[in-house]
N, C-alpha and C positions, 0 to 999 in steps of 0.2 A: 365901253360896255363890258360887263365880265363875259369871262368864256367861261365859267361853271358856278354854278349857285346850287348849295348841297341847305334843303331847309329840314329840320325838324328830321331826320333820315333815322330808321333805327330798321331792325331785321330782328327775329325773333325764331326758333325752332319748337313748334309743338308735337306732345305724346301724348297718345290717346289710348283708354283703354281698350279700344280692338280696333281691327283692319277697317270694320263698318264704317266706323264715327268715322275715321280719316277721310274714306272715300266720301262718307258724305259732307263731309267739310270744303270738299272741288267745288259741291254744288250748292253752296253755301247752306247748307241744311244745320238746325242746329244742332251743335254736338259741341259741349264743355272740353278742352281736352282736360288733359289727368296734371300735368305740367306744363309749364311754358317757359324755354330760356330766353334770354334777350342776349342775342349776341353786340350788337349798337342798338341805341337808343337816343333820340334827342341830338344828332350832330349838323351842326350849323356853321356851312365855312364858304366863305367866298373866295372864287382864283379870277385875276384880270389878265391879262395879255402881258406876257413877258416875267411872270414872277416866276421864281422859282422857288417850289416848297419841301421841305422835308418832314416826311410823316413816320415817327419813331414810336415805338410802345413796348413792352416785353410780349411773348409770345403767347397767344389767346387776348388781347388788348383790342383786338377785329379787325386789326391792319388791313386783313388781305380780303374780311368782306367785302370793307368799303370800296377796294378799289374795285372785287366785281362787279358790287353796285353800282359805281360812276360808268363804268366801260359794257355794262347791259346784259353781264352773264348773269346775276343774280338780281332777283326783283326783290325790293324793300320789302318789309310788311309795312310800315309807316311812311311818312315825308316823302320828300321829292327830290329829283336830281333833277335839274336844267340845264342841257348843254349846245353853246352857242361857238359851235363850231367841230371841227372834224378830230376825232382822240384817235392815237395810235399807243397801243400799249404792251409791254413785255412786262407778262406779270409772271410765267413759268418758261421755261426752258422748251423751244421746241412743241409748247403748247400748241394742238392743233394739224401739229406736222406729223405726216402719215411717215410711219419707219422704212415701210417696203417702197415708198416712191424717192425720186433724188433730190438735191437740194433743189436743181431749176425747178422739177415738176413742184413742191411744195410751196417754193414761190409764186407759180404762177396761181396756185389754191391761194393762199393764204390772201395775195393782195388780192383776188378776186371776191373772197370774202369780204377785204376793206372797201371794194365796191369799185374796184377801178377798171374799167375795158381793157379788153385784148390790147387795143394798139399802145394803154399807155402802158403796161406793163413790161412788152416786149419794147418799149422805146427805155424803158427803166433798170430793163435784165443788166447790161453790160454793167451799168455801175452799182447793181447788187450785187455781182459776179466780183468786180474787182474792191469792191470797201471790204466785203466776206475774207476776203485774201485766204480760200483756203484749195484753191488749186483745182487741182482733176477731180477731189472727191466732191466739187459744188452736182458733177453729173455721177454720183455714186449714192446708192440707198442712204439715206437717213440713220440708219440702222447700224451702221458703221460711222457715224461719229461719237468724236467724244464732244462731252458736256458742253466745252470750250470753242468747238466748233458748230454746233447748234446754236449757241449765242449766240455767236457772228453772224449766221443766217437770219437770226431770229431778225435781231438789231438791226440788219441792212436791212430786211423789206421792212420793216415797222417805222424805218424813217426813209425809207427812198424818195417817200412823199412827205413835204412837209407837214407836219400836223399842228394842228393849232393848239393841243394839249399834248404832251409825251408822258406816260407816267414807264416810272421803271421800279418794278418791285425784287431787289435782290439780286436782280439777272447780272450785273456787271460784275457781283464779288468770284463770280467762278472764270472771269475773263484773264489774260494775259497782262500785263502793265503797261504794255507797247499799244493792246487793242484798246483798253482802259481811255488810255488816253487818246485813243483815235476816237473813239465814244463820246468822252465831254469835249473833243471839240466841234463834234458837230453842233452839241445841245447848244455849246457857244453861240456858233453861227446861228441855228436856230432860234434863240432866246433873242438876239439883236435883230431878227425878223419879226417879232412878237412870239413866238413863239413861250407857249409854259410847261416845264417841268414837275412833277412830283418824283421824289426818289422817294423809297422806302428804304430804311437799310438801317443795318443794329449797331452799324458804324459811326456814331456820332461825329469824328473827323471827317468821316465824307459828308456826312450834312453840312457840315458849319464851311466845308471848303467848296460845294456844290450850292445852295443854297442858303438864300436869305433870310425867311421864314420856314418857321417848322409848326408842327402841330403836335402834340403829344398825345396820344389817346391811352386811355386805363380805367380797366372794366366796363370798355366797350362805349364809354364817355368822351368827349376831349377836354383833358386835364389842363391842358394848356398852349396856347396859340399866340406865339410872339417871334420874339430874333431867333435867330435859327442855334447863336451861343447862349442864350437865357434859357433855349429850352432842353437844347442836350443838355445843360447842366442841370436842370431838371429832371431830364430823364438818367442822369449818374445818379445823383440822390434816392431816384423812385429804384435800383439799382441794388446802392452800397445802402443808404441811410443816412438820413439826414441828421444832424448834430448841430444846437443852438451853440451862436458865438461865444455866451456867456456859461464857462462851464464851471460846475462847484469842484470844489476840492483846494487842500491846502497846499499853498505855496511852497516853494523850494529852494531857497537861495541857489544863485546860478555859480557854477563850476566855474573857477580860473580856467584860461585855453592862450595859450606861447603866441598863439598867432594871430588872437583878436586885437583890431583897433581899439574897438569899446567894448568893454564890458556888458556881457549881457544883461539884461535887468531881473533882480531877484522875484517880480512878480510879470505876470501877461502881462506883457511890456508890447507885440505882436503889431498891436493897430495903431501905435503910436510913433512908428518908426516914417523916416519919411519914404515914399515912393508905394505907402501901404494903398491898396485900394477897397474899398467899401463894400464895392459891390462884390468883393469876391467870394466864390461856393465853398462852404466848408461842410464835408459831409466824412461819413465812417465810422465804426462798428462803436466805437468809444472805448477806453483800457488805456489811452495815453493823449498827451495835449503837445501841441506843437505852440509854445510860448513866446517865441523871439527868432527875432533873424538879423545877421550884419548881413550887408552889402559890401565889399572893400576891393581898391584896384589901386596901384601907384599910390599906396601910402596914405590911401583916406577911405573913409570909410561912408557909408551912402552916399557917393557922388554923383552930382547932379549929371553928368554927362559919361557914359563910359564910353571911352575912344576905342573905335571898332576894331578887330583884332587884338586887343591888349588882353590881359589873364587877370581874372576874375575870382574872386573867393566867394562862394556864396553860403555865409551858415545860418542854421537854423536850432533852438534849442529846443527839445523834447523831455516833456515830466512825464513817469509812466505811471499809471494807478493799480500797476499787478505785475509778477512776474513773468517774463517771457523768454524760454529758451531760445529764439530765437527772432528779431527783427530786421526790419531792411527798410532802411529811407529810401526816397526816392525825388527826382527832381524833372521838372519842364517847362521848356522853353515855349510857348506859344507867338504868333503877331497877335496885333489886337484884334484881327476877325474871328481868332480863334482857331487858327491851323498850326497843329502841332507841327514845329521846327525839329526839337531834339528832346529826347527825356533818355533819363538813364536811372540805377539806380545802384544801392552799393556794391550788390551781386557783380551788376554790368561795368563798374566802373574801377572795381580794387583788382587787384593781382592776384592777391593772396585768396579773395572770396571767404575770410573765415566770418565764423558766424560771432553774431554781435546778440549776449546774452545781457539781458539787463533785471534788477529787482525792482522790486513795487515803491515806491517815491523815490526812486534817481531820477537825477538827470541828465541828458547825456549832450552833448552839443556836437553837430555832424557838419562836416564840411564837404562842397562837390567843388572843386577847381577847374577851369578850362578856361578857353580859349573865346572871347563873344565874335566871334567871325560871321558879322553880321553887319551889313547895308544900315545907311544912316535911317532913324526910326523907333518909333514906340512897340516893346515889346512886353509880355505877361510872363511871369515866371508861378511858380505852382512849385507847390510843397510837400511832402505824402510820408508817413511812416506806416506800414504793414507790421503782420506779424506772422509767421509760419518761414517752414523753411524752401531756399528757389527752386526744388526739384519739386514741392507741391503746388497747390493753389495759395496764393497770398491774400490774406484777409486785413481790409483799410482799416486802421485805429482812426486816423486823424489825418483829412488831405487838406491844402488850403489849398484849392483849383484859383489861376488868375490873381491871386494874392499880392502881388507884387509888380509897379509897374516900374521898366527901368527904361531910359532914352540912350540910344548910340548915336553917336556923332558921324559925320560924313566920313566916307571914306573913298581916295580917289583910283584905290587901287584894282577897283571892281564894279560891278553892275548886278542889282539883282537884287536877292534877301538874303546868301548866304557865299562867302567867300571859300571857294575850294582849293585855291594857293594853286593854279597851277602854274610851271615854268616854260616859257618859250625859248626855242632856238631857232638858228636860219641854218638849217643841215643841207649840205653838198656832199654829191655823191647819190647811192642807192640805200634804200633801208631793205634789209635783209628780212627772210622769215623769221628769225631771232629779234628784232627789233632793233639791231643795232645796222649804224651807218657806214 
């Protein structure tokens, strides 16, 4: 059975030309307003037990209507909300909670809000008290926390009780990394109970690494409803801008390079390379083309397996169609659910940091070197050239998101996704405050 069925749902704000007509529109008496906006319109989505979804859009997109419309602060003007079972939700900060009372007292309000008796709340205080982990101030005014510690209160009663829906709008990005992760792993725990999630968050990493399904909503619409990596990549694009595969402009013969296996190819040579993938996102502002890529490690160049820890060349060619005082490539590592591993970019990766000036039909071929210290497994590599300089904002030319699929070989030195080299001893003796033995 689903736990929420959202039909037809839209919300609307009217102006009218005087106080009159509004009042008398309570009583449904007729009165035209003067305007009418549509903040949602027309949204149709169904949630089952256990999914977990992510709902992205830029800001004014209705994010935050929808979610008071599901959880019953705000009434539709259109469609319906059906929900088949008990929502707990953190849509703001401390929403609700009186400043002048303390954390216990706000507890005991708030879940009694969520409808729970005396006894189960006091049977539920001790382990609000200690998941919150914020000490003596849980019995100190409100008013005296920070941001970060209202979360924590927020968080702990809004799941003390299981809920059969959890939605969370935002509220985790102002949290600690330590509480962060104390957070999703309840939702864990929760989600293997049936439990379902909704995150909202501008963070597209945290969707595709939280969540399996997204929704994308734009101008108050949903733009798109699928995997939760097909739709952040969607919502990069609704973003930077989207850019057709097939771009005009003349060719460039490609530059000699000391350290290529092969040769680049004189034309967009790019989707014909092997390990190329299809489905990859190509978006940005347009002013330069990313054309070619080697793959190369131990003296060959696109191989079929790269052995885990070994050093890696990974280049990419770039034709530009205008001058720029200054560019920066850039490069990343993805799994294939789409959780960034590592990205860097030339700024972050040279020494020297100088700037890289190019003219209008060069070409230039850029190289990123490291190390793939990486668990046996299929991984997505992503391509990007910018232009402005790193103390500003960097504007995309040309990114290939997921462009590249490359396979690591087992490796028996480690466990996990990513190898941190460290070294073991069997020390005797004392370790000092210095660290040493």
């Amino acid at each position: 059975m689903s736990l929420l069925v959202v039909r037809s749902l839209g919300k609307s704000y009217k102006t009218y030309h005087s106080e009159f007509q509004r009042i008398g529109s309570w009583f449904y008496l007729p009165s035209k307003p003067r305007e009418e906006h549509w903040i949602l319109r027309d949204v149709n989505f169904t949630i089952h037990p256990g999914e977990t979804i992510g709902i992205v859009g830029q800001n004014g997109a209705g994010k935050s209507t929808l979610l008071k419309m599901i959880t019953g602060t705000l009434q539709p003007t259109e469609g319906s909300v059906e929900i088949h079972g008990r929502i707990a939700a953190i849509l703001e900060l401390g929403m609700g909670f009186n400043p002048e009372l303390t954390g216990r007292a706000n507890v005991v309000h708030s879940a009694g809000l969520m409808g729970f008796s005396s006894a189960q709340i006091d049977g539920a205080m001790t382990d609000i008290e200690t998941f919150a982990e914020i000490g003596t101030y849980f019995d100190e005014p409100v008013r005296t926390y920070s941001s970060g510690m209202q979360m924590r209160v927020g968080f702990a009663v809004a799941t003390a009780f299981r809920p059969d829906i959890l939605i969370v709008d935002e509220a985790l990005s102002v949290g600690d990394a330590y509480f962060q992760a104390k957070c999703y792993k309840r939702i864990a725990d929760f989600k293997e109970q049936g439990t379902s999630l909704v995150l909202v968050s501008h963070s597209p990493g945290d969707v595709v690494k939280h969540c399996e399904r997204a929704i994308m909503l734009k101008d108050g619409r949903i733009e798109m409803d699928g995997s939760s990596r097909d739709v952040t990549n969607r919502y990069l694009d609704e973003l930077f801008g989207k850019r057709d595969k097939k771009l005009p402009g003349k060719e460039i013969g490609a530059e000699s390079h000391p350290d290529l296996l092969v040769e680049m190819s004189e034309e967009d040579a790019f989707n014909t390379r092997p390990g190329y993938r299809p489905q990859e996102y190509r978006w940005g502002q347009g002013g330069a083309q990313i054309l070619d890529y080697v793959i190369a490690s131990h003296g060959e160049s696109y191989p079929s397996l790269v052995v885990s820890n070994s050093q890696v060349d990974f280049y990419f060619k770039v034709r530009f169609d205008q001058d720029y005082e200054s560019v920066v490539p850039g490069f990343l590592i993805k799994t294939i659910e789409g959780i960034f591993l590592y990205g860097t970019n030339s700024v972050l990766a040279s020494s020297d940091r100088s700037v890289i000036e190019v003219k209008k039909d060069e070409c230039k071929i850029f190289k990123f070197s490291l190390p793939v210290s990486l668990f046996e497994g299929y991984y997505l590599v992503s391509f990007g050239i910018s232009s402005g300089f790193p103390v500003d904002e960097l504007l995309p030319l040309d990114r290939r998101y997921d462009a590249v699929m490359i396979q690591v070989s087992r490796s028996s030195t480690f466990s996990g996704i990513i190898d941190l080299q460290a070294d073991f001893a069997v020390c005797d003796g004392v370790v000092g405050s210095d660290g040493n033995v």
